[in-house]
N, C-alpha and C positions, 0 to 999 in steps of 0.2 A: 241919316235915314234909318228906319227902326228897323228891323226882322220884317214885320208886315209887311212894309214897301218894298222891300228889296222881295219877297217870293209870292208870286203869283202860279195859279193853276197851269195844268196842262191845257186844259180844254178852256177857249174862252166861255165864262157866264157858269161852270164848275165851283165846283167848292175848293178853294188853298188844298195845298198839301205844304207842309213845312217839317224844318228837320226838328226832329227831338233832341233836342242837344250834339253832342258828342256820337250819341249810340248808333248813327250810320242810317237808321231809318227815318222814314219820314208818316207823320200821322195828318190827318182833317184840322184846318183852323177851329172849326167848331167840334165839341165834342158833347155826347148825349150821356146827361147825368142819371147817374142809376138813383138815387134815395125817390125820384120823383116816380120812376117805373113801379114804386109799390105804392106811392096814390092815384096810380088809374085806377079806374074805377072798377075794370074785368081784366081779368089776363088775358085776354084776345083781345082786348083793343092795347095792351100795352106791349105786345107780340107785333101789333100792327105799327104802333111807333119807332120800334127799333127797326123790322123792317124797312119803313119808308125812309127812314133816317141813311140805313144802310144804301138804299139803292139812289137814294140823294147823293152818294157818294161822302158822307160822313165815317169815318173808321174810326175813330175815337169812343171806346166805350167806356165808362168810367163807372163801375160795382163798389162796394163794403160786406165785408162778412157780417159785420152787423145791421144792415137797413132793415129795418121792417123784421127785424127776429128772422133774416134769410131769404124771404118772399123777394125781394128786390133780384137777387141771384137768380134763384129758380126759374125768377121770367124770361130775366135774360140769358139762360141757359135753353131755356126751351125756342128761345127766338130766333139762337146762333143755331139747331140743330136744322137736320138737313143739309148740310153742305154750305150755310152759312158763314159759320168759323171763320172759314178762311178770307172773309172781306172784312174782318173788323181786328183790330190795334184793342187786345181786350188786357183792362184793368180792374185790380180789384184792390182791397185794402186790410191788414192784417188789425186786428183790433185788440191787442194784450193790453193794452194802456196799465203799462208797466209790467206786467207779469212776464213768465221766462220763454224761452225758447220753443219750450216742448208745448207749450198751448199754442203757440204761434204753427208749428210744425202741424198741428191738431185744424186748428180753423182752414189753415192752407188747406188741408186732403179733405174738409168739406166745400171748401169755396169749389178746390175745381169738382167735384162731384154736383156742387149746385148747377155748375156752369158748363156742365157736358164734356168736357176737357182734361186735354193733361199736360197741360203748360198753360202759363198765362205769358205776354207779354211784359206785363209790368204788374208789380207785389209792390206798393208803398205801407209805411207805417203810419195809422192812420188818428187822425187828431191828435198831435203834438198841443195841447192846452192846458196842461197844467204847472203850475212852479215844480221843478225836479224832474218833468218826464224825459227831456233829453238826458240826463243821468243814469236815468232807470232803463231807456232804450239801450244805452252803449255797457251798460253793468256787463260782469261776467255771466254768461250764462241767458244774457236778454235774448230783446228782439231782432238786435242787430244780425248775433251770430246766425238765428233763423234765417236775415237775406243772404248769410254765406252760404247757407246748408243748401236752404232752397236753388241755389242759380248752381250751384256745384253739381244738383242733381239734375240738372235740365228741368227743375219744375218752373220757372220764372226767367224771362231774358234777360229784365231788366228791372231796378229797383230802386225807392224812393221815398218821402214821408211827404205827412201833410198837416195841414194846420191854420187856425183859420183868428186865434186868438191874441197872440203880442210879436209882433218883429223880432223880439228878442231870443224868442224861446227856438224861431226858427234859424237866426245867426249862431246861435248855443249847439243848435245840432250840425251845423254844418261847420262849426269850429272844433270838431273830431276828426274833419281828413278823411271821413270816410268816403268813398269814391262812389255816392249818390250818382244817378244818372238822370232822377229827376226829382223836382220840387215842387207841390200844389199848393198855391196860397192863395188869400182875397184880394182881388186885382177890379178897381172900378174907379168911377169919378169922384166917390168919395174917399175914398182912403186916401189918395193922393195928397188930401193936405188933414189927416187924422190918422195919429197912430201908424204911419203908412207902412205898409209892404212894400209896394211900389218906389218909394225915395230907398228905403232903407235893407231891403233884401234883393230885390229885381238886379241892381248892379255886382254883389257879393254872387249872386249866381251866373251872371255874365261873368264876372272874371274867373270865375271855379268851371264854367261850359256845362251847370247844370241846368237844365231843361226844365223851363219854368210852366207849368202847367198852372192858368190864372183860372178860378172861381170867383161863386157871387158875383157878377158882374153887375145884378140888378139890388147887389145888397142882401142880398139869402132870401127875401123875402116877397121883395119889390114893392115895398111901399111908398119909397121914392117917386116910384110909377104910376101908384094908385092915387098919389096926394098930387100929379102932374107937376111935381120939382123935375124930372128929368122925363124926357120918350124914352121907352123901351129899345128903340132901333140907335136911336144916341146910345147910351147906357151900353149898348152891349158894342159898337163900332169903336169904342172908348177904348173897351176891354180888349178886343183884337187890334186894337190899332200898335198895343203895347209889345213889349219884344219877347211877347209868349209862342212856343208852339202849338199851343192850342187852349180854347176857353171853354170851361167846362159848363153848359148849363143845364137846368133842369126843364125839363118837360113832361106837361103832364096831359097834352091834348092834341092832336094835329093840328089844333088851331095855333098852340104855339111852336110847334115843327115849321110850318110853314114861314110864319113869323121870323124864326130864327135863321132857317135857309134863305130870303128875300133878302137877309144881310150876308150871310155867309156867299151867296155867288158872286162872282164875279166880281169880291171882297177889294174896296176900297177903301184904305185906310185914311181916319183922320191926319189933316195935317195939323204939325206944330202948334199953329196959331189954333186951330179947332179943338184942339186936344186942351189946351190951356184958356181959351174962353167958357171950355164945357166945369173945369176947375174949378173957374173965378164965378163961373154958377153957384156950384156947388157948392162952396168951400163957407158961407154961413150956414148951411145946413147940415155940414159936418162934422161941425167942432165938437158937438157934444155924445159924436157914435147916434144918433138917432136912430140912422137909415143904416147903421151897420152895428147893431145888436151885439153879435157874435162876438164884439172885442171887451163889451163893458157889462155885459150881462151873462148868467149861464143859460142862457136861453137857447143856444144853438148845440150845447155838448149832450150827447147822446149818453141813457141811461146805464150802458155797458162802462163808461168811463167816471159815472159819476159813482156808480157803486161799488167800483173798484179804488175809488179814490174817499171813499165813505162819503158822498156828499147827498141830499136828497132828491131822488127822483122825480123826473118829468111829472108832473100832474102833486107831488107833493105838496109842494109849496108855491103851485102856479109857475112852473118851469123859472 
């Protein structure tokens, strides 16, 4: 029986609460992704989605110091203020992609200055994607030492990386021992038989009791969705059905708030056989990363990563 079956809500027709790993708390099965909160269209209606998300009983907030050049933060700083804070499990993401300590310690006291606060719940390192970056994270003087610094100070409870580009690069970082409390990867019906996270990391964090926080459920893009290879409401039931504590998506409208909560209440997970018929769909459509970009292309790596890794810019060379 997976995580999802085994934890259901307090309240029937509620939204899951489940545990975060090891770390004793528990967060929302669904969680609201911050990169999408800087393509609304007005800051008051992306105000208005975090709220409704909030009082849907979603706690799961998931930020980057770099979405949007910062925009992404600021909204959802302004959204948490009022007395807010304290209903949301707030995340955000450190962005050095490879650089030392002391930038990492730098973006931290902007992030929480974006975000109204002065702790976060969870600091991951964010897009593990390239050859050598779990190297460069663990260096002397890296990123890493920033998650000791930061949680020794009380700025962070809890800390983590992410990464959305080869299985290996994320077994490479979690073959350091270091005592991760969580992990964010792409978790959907496609990866499952492509490249997969899901076969080849999901168990490696189950035996370690890191806390697997799943993305992309729709593929980063959802064109899966839009070509009608998969429904939306499948596609993402897939991704919570799995032994994540929570699935990170993006929304960019109430219309997909809604959308997203219609699945999350009163959350019934695939079974077995549903889970592996949705596969055996999928899995010609898979083979060749189509519907999941982010592992075969640089289409998904953010400009902050690629110009620190010297590669060419978004809009360069046609991402």
């Amino acid at each position: 029986m997976t995580t999802a079956a085994r934890v259901r809500s307090v309240t029937e027709g509620g939204i899951p609460q489940r545990p975060l790993g090891r770390t004793g708390v528990s967060v929302s099965a669904i969680g609201l992704g911050g990169y999408h909160l800087g393509l609304v269209g007005s800051e008051r209606d992306a105000i208005s989605i975090v709220h409704a998300a909030l009082d849907a009983g979603v706690t799961f907030l998931d930020n980057a110091w770099e979405y949007h050049d910062g925009k992404s933060e600021i909204r959802l700083g302004k959204a948490l203020a009022g007395g807010r804070r304290a209903q949301a499990f707030l995340m955000t993401k450190v962005c050095t992609h490879g650089r030392d300590a002391r930038v990492a310690m730098h973006q931290l006291e902007e992030s929480l200055r974006r975000l109204k606060t002065d702790y976060l719940d969870l600091w991951q390192v964010h897009e593990v994607a390239y050859a050598g970056d779990p190297e460069r994270h663990f260096m002397k003087g890296g990123v890493v030492e920033a998650l000791d610094k930061a949680r020794s100070k009380g700025l962070v409870r809890f800390v983590g990386f992410t990464g959305h580009k080869d299985p290996a690069l994320h077994l490479k970082m979690l073959s350091y021992d270091y005592p991760f409390d969580t992990c964010q990867l792409p978790l959907n019906c496609f990866d499952a038989t492509f490249r997969s996270f899901e076969q080849q990391v999901l168990p490696e964090l189950a035996r370690r009791g890191v806390a697997a926080i799943g993305m992309k459920s729709l593929g980063g893009e959802g064109e899966a969705v839009k070509k009608r290879v998969v429904a939306a409401r499948d596609a993402l039931r897939y991704a919570m059905s799995l032994p994540v504590a929570t699935t990170v998506s993006g929304v960019d409208s109430m219309r997909v708030l809604r959308q997203n909560l219609g699945v999350a209440r009163g959350f019934e997970p695939m079974s077995s056989l549903e889970m592996q018929r949705l596969r055996t769909q999928c899995a010609g459509h898979a083979v060749d990363g189509r519907f999941e970009l982010y592992k075969v292309t640089a289409k998904h790596e953010a400009d902050v990563g690629r110009r620190q890794h010297g590669f060419p810019l978004q809009g360069e060379l046609g991402g």
